[in-house]
DSSP file (Angstrom, degrees, kcal/mol; ACC not computed):
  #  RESIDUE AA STRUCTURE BP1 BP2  ACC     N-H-->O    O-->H-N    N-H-->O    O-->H-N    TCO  KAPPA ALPHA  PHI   PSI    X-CA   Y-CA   Z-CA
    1    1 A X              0   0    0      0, 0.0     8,-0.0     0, 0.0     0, 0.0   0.000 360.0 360.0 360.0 -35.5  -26.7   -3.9  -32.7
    2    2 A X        -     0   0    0      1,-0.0     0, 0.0     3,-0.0     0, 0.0   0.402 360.0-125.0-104.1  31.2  -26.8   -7.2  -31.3
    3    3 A X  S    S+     0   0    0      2,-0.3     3,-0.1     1,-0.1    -1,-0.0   0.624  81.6 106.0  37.5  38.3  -29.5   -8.1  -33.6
    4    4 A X  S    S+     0   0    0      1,-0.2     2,-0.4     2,-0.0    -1,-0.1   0.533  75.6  54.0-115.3   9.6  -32.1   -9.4  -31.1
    5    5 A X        -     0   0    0      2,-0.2    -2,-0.3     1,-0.1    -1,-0.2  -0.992  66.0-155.3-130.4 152.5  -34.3   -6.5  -31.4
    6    6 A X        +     0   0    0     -2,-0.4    -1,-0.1    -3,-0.1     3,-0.1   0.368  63.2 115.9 -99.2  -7.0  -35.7   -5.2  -35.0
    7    7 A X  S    S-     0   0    0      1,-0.2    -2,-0.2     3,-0.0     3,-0.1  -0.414  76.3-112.1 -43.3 133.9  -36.1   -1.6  -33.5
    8    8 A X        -     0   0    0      1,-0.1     2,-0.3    -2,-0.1    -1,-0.2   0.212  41.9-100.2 -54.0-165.8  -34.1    1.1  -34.9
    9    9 A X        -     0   0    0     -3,-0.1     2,-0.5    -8,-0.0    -1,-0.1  -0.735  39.3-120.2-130.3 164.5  -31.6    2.2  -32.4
   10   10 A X        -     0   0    0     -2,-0.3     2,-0.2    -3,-0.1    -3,-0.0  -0.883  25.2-107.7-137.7 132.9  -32.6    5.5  -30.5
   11   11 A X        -     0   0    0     -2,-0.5     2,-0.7     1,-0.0     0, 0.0  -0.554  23.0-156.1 -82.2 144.7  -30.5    8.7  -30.6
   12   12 A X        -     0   0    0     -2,-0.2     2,-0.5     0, 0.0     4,-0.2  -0.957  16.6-165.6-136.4  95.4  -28.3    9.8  -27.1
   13   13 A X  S    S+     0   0    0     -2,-0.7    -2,-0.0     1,-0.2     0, 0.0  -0.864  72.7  25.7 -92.3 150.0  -27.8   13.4  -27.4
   14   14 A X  S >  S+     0   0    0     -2,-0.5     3,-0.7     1,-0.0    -1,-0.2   0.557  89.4 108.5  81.1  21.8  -25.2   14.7  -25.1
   15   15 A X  G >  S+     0   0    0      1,-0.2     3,-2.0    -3,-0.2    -2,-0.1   0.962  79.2  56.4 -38.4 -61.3  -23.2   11.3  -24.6
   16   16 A X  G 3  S+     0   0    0      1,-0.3    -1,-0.2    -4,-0.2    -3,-0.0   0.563  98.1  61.8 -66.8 -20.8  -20.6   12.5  -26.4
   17   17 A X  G <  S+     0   0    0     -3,-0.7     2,-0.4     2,-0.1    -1,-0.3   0.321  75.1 113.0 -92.5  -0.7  -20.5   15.3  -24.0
   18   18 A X    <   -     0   0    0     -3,-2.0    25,-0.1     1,-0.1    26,-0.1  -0.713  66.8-127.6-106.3 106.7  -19.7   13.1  -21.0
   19   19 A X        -     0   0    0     -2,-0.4     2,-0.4    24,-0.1    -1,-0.1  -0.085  16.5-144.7 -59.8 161.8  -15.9   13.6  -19.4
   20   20 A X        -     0   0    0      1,-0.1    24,-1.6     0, 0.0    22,-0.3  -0.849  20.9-115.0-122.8 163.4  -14.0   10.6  -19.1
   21   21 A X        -     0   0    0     -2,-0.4    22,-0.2     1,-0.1     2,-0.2  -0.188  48.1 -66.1 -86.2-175.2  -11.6   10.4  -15.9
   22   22 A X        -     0   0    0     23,-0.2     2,-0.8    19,-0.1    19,-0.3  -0.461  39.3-112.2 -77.5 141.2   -7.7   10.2  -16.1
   23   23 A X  E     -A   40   0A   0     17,-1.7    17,-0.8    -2,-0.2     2,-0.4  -0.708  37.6-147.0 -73.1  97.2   -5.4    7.6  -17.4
   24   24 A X  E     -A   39   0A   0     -2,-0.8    15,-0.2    15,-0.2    13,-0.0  -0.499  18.7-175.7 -94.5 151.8   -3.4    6.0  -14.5
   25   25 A X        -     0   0    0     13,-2.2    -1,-0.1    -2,-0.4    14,-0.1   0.046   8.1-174.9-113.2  26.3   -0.2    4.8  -14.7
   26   26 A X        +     0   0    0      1,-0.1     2,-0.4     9,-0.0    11,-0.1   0.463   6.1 174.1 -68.1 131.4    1.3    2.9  -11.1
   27   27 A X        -     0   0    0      2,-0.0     9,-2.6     0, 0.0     2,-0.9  -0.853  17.3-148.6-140.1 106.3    4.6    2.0  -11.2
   28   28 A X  E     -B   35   0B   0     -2,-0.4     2,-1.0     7,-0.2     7,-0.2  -0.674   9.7-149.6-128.2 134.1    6.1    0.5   -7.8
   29   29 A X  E   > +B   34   0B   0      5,-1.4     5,-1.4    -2,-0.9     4,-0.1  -0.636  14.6 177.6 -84.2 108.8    9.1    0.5   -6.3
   30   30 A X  T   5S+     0   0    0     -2,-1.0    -1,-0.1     3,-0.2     5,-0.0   0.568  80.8  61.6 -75.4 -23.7    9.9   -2.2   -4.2
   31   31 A X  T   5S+     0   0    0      1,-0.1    -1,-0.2     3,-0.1    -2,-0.0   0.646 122.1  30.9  -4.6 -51.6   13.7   -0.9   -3.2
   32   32 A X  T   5S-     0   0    0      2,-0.2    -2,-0.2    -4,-0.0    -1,-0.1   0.637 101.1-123.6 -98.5 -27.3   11.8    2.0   -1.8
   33   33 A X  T   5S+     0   0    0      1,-0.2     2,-0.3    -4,-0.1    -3,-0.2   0.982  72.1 123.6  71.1  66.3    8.4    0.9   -0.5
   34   34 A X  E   < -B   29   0B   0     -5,-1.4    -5,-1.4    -7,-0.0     2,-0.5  -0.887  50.3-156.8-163.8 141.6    6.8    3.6   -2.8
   35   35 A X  E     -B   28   0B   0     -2,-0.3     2,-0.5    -7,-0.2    -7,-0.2  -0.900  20.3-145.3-108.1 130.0    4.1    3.3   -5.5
   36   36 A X        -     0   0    0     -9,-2.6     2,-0.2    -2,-0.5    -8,-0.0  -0.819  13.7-162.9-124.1 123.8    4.3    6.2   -8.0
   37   37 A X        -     0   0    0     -2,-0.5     2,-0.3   -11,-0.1   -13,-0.1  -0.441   8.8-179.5 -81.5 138.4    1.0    7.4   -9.5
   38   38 A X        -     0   0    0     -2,-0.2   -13,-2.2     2,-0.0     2,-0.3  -0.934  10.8-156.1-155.7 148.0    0.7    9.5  -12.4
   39   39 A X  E     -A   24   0A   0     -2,-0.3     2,-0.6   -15,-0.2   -15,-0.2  -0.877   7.6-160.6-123.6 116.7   -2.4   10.8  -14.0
   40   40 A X  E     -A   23   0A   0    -17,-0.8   -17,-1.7    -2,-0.3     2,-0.2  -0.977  27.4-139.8 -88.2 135.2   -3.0   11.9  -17.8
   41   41 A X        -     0   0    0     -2,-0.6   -19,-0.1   -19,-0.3   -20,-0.1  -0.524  25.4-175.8 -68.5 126.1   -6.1   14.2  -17.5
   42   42 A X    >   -     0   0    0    -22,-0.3     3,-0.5     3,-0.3   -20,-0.1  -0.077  63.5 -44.7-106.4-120.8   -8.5   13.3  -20.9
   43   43 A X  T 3  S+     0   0    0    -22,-0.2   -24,-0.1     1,-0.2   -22,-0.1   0.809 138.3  54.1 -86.6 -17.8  -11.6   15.3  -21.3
   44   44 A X  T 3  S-     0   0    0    -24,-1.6    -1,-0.2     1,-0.2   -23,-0.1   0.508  97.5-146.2 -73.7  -5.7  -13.0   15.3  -17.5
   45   45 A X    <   -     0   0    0     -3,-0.5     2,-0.6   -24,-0.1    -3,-0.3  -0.368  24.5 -65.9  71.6-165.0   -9.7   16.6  -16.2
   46   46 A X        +     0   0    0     -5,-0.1     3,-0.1   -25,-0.1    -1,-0.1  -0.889  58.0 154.4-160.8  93.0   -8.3   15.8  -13.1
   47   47 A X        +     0   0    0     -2,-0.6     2,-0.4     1,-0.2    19,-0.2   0.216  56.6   1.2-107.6-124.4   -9.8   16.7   -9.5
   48   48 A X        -     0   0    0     13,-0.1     2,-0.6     1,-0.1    -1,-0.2  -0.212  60.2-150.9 -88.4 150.0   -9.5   15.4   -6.3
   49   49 A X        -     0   0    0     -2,-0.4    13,-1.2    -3,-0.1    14,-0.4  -0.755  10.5-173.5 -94.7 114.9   -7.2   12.0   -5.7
   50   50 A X        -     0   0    0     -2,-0.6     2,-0.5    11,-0.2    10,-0.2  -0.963   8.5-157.6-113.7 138.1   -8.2    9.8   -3.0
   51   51 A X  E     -C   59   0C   0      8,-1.2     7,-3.5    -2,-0.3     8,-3.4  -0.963   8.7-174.5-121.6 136.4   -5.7    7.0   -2.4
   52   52 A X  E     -C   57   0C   0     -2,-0.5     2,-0.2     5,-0.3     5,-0.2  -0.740  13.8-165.2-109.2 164.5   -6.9    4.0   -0.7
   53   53 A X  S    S-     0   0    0      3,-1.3     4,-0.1    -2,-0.2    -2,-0.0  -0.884  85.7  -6.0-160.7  88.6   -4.3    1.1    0.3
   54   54 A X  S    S-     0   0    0     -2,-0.2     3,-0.1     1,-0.2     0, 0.0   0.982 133.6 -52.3  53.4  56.0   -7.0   -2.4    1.2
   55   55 A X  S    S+     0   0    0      1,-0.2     2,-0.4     0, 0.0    -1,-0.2   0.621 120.7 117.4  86.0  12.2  -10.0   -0.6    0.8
   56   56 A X        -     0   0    0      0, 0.0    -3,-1.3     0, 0.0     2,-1.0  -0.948  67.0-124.6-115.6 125.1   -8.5    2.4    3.7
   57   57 A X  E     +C   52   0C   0     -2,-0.4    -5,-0.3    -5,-0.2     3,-0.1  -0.520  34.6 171.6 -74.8 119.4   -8.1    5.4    2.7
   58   58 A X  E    S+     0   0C   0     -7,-3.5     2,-0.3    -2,-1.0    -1,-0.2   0.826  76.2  28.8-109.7 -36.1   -4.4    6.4    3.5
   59   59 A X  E     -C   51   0C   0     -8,-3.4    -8,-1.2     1,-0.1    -1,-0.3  -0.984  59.3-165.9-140.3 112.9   -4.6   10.4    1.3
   60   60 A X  S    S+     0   0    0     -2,-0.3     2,-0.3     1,-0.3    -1,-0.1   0.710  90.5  16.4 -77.6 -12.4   -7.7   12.2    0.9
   61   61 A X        +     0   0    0      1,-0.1    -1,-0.3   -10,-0.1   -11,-0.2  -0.878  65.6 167.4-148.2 128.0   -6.6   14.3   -1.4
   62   62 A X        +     0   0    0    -13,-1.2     4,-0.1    -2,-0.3   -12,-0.1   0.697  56.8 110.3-116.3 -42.2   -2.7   13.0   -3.6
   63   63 A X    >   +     0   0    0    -14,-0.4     3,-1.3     1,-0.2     4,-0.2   0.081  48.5 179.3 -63.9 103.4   -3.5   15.7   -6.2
   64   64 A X  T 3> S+     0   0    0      1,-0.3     4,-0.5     2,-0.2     3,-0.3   0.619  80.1  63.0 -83.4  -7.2   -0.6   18.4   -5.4
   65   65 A X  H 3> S+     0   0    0      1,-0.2     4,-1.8     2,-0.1    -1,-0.3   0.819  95.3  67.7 -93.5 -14.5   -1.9   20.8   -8.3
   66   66 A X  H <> S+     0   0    0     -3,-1.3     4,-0.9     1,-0.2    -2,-0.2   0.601  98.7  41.3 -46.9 -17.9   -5.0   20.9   -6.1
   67   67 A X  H  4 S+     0   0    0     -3,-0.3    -1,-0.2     2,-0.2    -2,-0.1   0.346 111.0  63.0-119.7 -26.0   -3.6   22.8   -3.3
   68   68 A X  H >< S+     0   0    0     -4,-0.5     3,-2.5     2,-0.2    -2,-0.2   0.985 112.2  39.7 -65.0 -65.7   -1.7   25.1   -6.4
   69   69 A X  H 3< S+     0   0    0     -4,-1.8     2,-0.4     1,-0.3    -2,-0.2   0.810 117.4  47.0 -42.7 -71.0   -5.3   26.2   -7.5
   70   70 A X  T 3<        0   0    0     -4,-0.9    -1,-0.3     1,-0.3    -2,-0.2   0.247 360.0 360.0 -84.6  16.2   -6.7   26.5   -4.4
   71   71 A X    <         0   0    0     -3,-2.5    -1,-0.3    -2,-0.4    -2,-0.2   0.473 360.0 360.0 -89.2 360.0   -3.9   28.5   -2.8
């Protein structure tokens, strides 16, 4: 593809098959002191949420539908 090799290009089965994480969205409010996260799920869905806050982890797990399912 980036035309420095004259080899065909080699077929990747199951790529396509490969979940992709969640679309974040961070919005924060300074008013408040509070960051709010929100997650669109794409095709890997949406498991557990670890938030870190300068490389510390402050929530092992933010994801509140986690705790629905596992109840």
């Amino acid at each position: 593809m980036l035309g420095i090799s004259s080899e065909p290009l080699r077929t990747v089965t199951g790529l396509d098959t490969i979940g992709l994480y969640p679309i974040v969205h961070l919005k924060l409010d300074t008013l408040q002191n509070k960051l709010h996260i929100r997650l669109n799920p794409r095709s890997g869905g949406v498991g557990k949420i670890s938030v870190f806050v300068n490389g510390k982890e402050v929530m092992e797990d933010a994801n509140p539908l986690a705790a629905i399912q596992n109840a």
